[in-house]
N, C-alpha and C positions, 0 to 999 in steps of 0.2 A: 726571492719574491719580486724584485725587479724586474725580472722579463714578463713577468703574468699583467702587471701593469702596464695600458697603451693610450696613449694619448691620443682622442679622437677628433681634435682638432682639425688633420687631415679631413676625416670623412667630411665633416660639418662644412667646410669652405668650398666643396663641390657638390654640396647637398640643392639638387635642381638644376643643375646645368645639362642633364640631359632634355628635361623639356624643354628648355631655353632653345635648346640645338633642333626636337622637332616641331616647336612656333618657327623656328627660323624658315625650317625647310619646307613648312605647310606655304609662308610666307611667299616660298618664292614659286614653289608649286603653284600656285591659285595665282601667282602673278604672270607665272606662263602661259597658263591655261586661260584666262583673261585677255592675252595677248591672240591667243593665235583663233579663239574662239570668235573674237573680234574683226579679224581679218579677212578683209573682202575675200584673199583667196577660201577661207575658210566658206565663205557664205557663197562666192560664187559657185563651188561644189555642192554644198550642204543646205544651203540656205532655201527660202520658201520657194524662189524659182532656182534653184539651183540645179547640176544637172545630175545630179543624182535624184533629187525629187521628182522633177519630171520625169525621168527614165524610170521609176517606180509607179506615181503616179498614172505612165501611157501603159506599163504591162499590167494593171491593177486594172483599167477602164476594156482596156484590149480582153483580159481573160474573164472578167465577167460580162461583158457583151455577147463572146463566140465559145464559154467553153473550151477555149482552147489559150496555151502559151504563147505570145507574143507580145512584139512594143511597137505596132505598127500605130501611128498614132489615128483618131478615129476620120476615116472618109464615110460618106453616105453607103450602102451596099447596093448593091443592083440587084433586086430581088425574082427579075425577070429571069437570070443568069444560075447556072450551079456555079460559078464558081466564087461565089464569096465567101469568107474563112465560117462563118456560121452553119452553113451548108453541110451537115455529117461532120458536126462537130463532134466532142468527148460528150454533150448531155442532150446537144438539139438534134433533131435532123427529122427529115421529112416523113410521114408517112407513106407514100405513095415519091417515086422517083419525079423528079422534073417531064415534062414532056420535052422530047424532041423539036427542035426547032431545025 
């Protein structure tokens, strides 16, 4: 009847050291993410002028202006002219063609 008896002493002395281990790792997790979220380079890509913002923000202004895909950033249109990008676009386009000039 010796061996059916065990001493849990073992268990009990390690009882929570697994949380312990992932506070630590959350710890340093959020301490990285802190760091690099922080970081001009972070912000000069990501950030409110960053340039992926802007490069989002001009194909967002671009394709609901014309209708169509593009990051051309906004110039006036010359409406005298067919050839500005709104001109038989995907949803606009004229009824009647331009005249000849």
């Amino acid at each position: 009847m010796g061996m059916v008896w065990m001493d849990n002493n073992d268990v009990n002395k390690q009882a929570g050291q697994s949380t312990v281990e992932y506070l630590l790792l959350f710890a340093v997790v959020a301490t990285l993410a802190a760091f690099i979220f922080k970081s001009n380079a972070f912000d000069k890509i990501f950030g409110k002028n960053g340039q992926f913002a802007n490069a989002y923000k001009n194909e967002l202004e671009y394709t609901y202006r014309h209708g169509l895909y593009g990051r051309t950033p906004y110039t006036k249109p010359n409406y005298k002219s067919s050839k500005h990008d709104s001109y038989n676009g995907r949803f606009f386009g004229a009824a009647d063609p331009y005249p000849a000039r």
